[in-house]
C-alpha positions as CSV (number, residue, x, y, z in Angstrom):
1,X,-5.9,23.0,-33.4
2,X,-7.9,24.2,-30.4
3,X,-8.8,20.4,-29.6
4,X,-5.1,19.9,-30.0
5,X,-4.6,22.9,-27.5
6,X,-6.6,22.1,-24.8
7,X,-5.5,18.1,-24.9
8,X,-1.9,19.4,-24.2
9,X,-3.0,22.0,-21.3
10,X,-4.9,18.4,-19.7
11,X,-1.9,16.5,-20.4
12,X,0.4,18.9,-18.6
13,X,-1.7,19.6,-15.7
14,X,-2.2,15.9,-15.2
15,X,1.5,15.8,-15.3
16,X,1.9,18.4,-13.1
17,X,-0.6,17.1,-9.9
18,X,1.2,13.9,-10.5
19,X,4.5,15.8,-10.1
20,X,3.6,17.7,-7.3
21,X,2.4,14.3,-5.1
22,X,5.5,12.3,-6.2
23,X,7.8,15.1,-5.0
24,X,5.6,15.7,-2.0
25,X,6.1,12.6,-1.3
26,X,9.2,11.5,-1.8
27,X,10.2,14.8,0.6
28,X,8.4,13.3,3.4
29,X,9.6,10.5,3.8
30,X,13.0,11.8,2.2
31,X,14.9,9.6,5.3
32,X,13.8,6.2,3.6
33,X,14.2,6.9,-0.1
34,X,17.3,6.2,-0.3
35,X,17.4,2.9,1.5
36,X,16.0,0.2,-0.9
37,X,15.5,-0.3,-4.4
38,X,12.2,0.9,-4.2
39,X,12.9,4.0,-3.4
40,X,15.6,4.6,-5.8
41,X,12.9,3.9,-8.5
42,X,10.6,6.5,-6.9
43,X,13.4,9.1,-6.9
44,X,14.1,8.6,-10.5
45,X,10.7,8.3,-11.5
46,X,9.6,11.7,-10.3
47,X,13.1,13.1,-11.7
48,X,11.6,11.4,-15.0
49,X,8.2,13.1,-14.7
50,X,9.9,16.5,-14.1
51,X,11.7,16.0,-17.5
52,X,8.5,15.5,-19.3
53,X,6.8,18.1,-17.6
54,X,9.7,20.7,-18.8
55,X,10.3,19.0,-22.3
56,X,6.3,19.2,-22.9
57,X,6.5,22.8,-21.6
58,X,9.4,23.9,-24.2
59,X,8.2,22.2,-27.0
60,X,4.2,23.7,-26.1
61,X,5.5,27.4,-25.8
62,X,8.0,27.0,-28.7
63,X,6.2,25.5,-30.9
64,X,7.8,25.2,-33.9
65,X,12.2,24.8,-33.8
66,X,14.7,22.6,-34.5
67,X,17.2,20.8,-32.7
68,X,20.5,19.8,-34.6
69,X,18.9,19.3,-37.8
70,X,15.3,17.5,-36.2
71,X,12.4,19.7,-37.0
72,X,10.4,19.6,-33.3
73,X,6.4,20.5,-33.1
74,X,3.9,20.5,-30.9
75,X,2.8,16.8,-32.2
76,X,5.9,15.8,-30.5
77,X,4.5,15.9,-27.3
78,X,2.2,13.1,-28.0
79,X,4.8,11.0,-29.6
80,X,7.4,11.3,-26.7
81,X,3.7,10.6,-24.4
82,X,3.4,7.5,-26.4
83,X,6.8,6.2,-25.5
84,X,6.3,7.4,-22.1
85,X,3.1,6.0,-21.6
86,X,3.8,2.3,-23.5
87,X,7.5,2.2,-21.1
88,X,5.7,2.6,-18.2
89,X,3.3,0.7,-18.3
90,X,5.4,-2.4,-18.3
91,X,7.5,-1.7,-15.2
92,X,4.9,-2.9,-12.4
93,X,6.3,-6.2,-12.5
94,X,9.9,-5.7,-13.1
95,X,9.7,-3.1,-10.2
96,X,7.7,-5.2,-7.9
97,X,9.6,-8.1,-8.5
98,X,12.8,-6.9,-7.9
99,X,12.2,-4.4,-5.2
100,X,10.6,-7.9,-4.0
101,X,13.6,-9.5,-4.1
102,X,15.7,-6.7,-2.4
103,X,13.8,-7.1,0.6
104,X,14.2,-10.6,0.5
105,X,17.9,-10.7,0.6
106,X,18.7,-7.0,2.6
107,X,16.1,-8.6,5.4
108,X,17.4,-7.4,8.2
109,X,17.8,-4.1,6.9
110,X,21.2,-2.6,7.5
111,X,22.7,0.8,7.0
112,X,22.9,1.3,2.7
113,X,26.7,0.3,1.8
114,X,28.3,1.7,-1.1
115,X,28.0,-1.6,-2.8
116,X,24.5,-1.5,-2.5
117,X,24.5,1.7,-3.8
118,X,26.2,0.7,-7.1
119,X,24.2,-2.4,-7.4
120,X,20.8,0.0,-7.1
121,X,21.8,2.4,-9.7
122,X,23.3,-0.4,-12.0
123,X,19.6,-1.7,-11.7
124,X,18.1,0.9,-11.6
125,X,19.3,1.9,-14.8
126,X,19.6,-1.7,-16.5
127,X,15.7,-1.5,-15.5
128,X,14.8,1.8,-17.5
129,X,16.8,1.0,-20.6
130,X,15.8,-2.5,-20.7
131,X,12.1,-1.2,-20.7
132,X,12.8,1.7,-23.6
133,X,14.5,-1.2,-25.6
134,X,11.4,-3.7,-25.4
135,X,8.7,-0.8,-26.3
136,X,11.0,0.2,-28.9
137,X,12.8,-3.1,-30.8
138,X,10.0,-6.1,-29.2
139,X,6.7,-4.2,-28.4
140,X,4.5,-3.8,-31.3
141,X,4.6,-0.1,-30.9
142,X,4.3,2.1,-34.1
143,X,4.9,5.7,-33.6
144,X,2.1,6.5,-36.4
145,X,-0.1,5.8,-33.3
146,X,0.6,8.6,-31.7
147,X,-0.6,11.2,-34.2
148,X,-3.5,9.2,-35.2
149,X,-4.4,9.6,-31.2
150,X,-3.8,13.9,-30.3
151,X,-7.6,14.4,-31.5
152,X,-8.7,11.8,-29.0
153,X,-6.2,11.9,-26.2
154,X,-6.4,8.6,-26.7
155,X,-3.1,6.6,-24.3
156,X,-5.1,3.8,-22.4
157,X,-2.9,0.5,-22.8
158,X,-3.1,-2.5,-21.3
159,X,-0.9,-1.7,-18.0
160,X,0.3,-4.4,-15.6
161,X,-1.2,-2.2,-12.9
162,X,-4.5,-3.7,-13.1
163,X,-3.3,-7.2,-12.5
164,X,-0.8,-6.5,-9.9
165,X,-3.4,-4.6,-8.2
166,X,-6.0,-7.5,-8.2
167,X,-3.6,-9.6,-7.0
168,X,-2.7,-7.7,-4.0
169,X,-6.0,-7.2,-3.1
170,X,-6.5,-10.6,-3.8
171,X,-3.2,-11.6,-1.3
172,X,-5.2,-8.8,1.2
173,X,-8.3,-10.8,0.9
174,X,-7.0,-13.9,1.8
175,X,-5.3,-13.0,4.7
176,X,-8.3,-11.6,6.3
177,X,-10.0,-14.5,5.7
178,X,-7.4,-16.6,7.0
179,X,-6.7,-14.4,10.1
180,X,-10.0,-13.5,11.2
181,X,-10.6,-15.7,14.1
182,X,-7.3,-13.5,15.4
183,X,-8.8,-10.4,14.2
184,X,-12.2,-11.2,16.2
185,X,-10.0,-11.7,19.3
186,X,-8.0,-9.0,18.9
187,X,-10.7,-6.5,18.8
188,X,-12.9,-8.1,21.1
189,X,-9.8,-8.3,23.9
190,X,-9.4,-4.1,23.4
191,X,-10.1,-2.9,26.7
192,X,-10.7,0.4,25.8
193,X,-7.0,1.6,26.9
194,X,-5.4,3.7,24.4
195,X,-3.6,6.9,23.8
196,X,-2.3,8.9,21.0
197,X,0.6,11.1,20.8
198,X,1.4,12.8,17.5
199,X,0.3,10.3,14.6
200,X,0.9,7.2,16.6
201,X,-1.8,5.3,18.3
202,X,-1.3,2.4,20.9
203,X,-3.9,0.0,21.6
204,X,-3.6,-1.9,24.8
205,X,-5.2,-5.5,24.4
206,X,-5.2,-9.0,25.9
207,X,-3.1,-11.6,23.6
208,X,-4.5,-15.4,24.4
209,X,-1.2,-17.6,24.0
210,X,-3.1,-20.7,23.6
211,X,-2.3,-23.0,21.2
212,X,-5.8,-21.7,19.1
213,X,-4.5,-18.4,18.9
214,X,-0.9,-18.4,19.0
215,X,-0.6,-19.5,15.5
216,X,-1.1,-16.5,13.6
217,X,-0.8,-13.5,15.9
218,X,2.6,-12.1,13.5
219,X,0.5,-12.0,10.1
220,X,-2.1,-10.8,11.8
221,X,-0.4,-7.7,13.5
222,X,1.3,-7.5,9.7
223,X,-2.0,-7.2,8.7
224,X,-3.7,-5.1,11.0
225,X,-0.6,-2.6,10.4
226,X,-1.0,-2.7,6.9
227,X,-4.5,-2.3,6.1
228,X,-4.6,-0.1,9.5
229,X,-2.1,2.4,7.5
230,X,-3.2,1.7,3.8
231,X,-6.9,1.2,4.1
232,X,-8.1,4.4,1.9
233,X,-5.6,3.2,-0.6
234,X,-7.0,0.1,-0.5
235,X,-10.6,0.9,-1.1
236,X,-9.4,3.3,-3.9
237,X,-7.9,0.3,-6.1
238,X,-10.5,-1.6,-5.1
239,X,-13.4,1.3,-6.3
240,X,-10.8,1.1,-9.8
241,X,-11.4,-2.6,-9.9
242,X,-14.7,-2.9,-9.6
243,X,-15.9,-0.2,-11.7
244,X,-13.1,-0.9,-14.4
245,X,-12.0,2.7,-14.6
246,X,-9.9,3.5,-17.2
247,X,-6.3,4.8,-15.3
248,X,-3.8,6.1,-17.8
249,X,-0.3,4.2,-18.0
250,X,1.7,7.5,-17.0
251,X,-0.4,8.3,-14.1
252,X,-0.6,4.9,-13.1
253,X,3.0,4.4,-12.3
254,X,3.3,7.0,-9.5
255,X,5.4,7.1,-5.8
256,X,2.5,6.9,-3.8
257,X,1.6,3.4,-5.9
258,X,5.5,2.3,-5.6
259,X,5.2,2.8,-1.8
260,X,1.9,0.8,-1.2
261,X,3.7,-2.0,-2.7
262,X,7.0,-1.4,-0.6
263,X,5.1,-1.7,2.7
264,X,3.3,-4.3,1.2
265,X,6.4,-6.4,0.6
266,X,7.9,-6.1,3.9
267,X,5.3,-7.0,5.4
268,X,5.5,-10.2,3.2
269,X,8.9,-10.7,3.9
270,X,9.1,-10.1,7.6
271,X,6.1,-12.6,7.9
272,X,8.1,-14.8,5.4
273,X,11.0,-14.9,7.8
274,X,9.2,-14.6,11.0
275,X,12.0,-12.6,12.8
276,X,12.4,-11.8,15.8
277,X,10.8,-8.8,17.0
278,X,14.4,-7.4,18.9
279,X,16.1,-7.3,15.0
280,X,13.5,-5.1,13.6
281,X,13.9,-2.3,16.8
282,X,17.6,-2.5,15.2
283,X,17.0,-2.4,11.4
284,X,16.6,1.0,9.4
285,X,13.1,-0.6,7.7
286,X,13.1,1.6,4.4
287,X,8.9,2.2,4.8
288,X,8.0,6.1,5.7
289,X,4.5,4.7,6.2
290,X,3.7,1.8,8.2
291,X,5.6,0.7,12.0
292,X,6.5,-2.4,11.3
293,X,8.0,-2.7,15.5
294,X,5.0,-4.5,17.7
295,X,5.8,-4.9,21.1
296,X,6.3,-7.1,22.4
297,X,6.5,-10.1,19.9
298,X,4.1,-12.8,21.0
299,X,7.1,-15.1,20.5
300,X,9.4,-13.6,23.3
301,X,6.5,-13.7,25.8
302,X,6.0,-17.2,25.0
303,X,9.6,-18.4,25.3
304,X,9.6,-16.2,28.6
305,X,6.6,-17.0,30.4
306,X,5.8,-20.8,29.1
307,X,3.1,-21.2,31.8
308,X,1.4,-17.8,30.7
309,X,-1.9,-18.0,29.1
310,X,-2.7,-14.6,28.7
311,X,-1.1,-11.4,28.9
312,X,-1.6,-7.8,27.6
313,X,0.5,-6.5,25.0
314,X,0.7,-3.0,23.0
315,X,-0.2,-2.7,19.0
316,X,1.2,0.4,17.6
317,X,0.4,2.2,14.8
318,X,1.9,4.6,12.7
319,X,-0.1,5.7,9.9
C-alpha cells in the first residue's frame, strides 16, 4: 500500500507542475488563446488537467465511497490515468493537423467571428470524443492493465509525440541546411547596430538583393524568428530524441508543446503563402511567442527600388 501511496503523491505532483505551466501559460499569452484552434485545444486541455488533478485528489483523500451505486477506490486513479494517458497520446496528430489546417484557410488572420467560434468548439469537441471512443471501442486497451501497472507506475505508451517531434526537427534541419548561405550573409552583414527595448531586440543588417540572395530571404527570416524564439525548446526535444527518454503520454501533451507547434505552423503557412509583409502588420497572428512582422519585406524593397543592390533592413525579434 505504501508503494501504492507514494506512486499517487508522484502522479499528482507531476500533475500538478504540469498544471501550474499550462495555466501559467495560457495566462500570458491569454490575448491569443482564443484566436485559433490551437489555442482552444490548449484552454480545454489545461481545464482537462485541472479535472484530473481534483478527481485524483477526492478520490486519494476519500478513499473508499460510492457514487450512485459504483463503489470508487483509490485503484481508480490509475484506471481513469490509463484512459487519460492512452487518449492523449493519440491527439498529436489530429491536433497538429487540424490546427494545421486552420491556419491554412484563416491566413490572413482576421478578428475570431462567431462562426468560427462554433466551428472551434464543434471541433474541439468532435476531437476529444472521437479520441475517448477510439481508446475505448478500436484501441486494444484493456482496463485490467491498469491494476496490473499501480505497483510499477508503469503508463509509457507509444505516443505520437516522438514522431511528430522528429519530424519537426527534421523540417528544422532541413531548412537550415537549405538556408544557410542566407544565414552566413545575414550574420556576416550585422554591423553591430542593435538595440533592445523590453523583450524585443532589433538587429540592423545589410540585405544583398541579388539574384543569389534574394531567393530565400522570407524562410530564412521565418527561420531565424523561429529557432531565434524556440531554440531551448528545440534542443530539449532534441536531448529527448537522442537519448530516447522515456516522456509519459499525459505529460507529453502539454500548452507549452501545443504552442511550439502553433508558431511552428505559421511560420509554415506564411512561407507557404509568401504574403505580403503590409497584411501581416494588419492580421491579429494567434502566436504569444514569436513576431512574425519583419520590416521591411525584402519584396517591397525590391518592387520599389529595382535598381537597388543593397540596402539595410531591420530583423526583429520577439522572444
Amino acid at each position: 500500500m505504501d508503494v501504492v501511496t507514494d506512486n499517487i503523491f508522484s502522479i499528482q505532483l507531476a500533475l500538478g507542475v504540469k498544471a501550474l505551466l499550462n495555466l501559467s501559460v495560457i495566462g500570458l499569452n491569454w490575448q491569443y488563446m482564443h484566436k485559433s484552434f490551437m489555442g482552444y485545444f490548449c484552454i480545454s486541455l489545461a481545464f482537462l488537467d485541472l479535472v484530473h488533478i481534483v478527481n485524483f485528489s477526492v478520490i486519494y483523500w476519500l478513499t473508499n465511497f460510492a457514487i450512485l451505486g459504483f463503489h470508487i477506490t483509490i485503484y481508480h486513479i490509475y484506471l481513469f490515468l490509463q484512459i487519460s494517458t492512452h487518449t492523449y497520446s493519440i491527439l498529436h496528430w489530429p491536433v497538429f493537423i487540424i490546427a494545421g489546417l486552420d491556419s491554412y484557410w484563416t491566413f490572413p488572420f482576421r478578428p475570431l467571428s462567431l462562426t468560427r467560434k462554433a466551428v472551434y468548439a464543434a471541433s474541439l469537441a468532435l476531437v476529444w470524443i472521437s479520441a475517448i471512443m477510439y481508446v475505448f471501442f478500436i484501441s486494444y486497451y484493456d482496463s485490467e492493465d491498469s491494476f496490473s501497472t499501480m505497483e510499477h507506475h508503469s503508463f509509457l505508451l507509444k505516443s505520437q509525440c516522438a514522431s511528430l517531434s522528429l519530424v519537426v526537427l527534421a523540417v528544422i534541419t532541413c531548412v537550415v541546411l537549405y538556408c544557410r548561405s542566407g544565414f552566413l550573409s545575414l550574420f556576416k552583414s550585422f554591423r553591430g547596430g542593435s538595440y533592445t527595448e523590453g523583450s524585443t531586440s532589433v538587429f540592423f543588417y545589410n540585405l544583398d538583393l541579388n539574384e543569389g540572395y534574394f531567393k530565400k530571404p522570407i524562410l530564412t527570416y521565418i527561420a531565424v524568428c523561429f529557432i531565434g524564439t524556440w531554440f531551448p525548446f528545440v534542443c530539449l526535444q532534441l536531448i529527448i530524441l537522442v537519448f530516447s527518454t522515456e516522456v509519459d503520454p499525459f505529460l507529453e501533451l502539454n500548452v507549452p508543446w501545443l504552442c511550439f507547434l502553433n508558431s511552428f505552423l505559421i511560420g509554415a503557412v506564411y512561407w507557404h503563402l509568401n504574403q505580403d509583409i503590409v497584411v501581416l502588420k494588419q492580421c491579429e497572428i494567434p502566436d504569444g511567442f514569436c513576431n512574425w512582422v519583419f520590416s521591411p519585406n525584402p519584396d517591397c524593397i525590391k518592387k520599389a527600388l529595382p535598381d537597388t543592390t543593397s540596402v539595410t533592413v531591420a530583423l526583429i525579434i520577439t522572444p
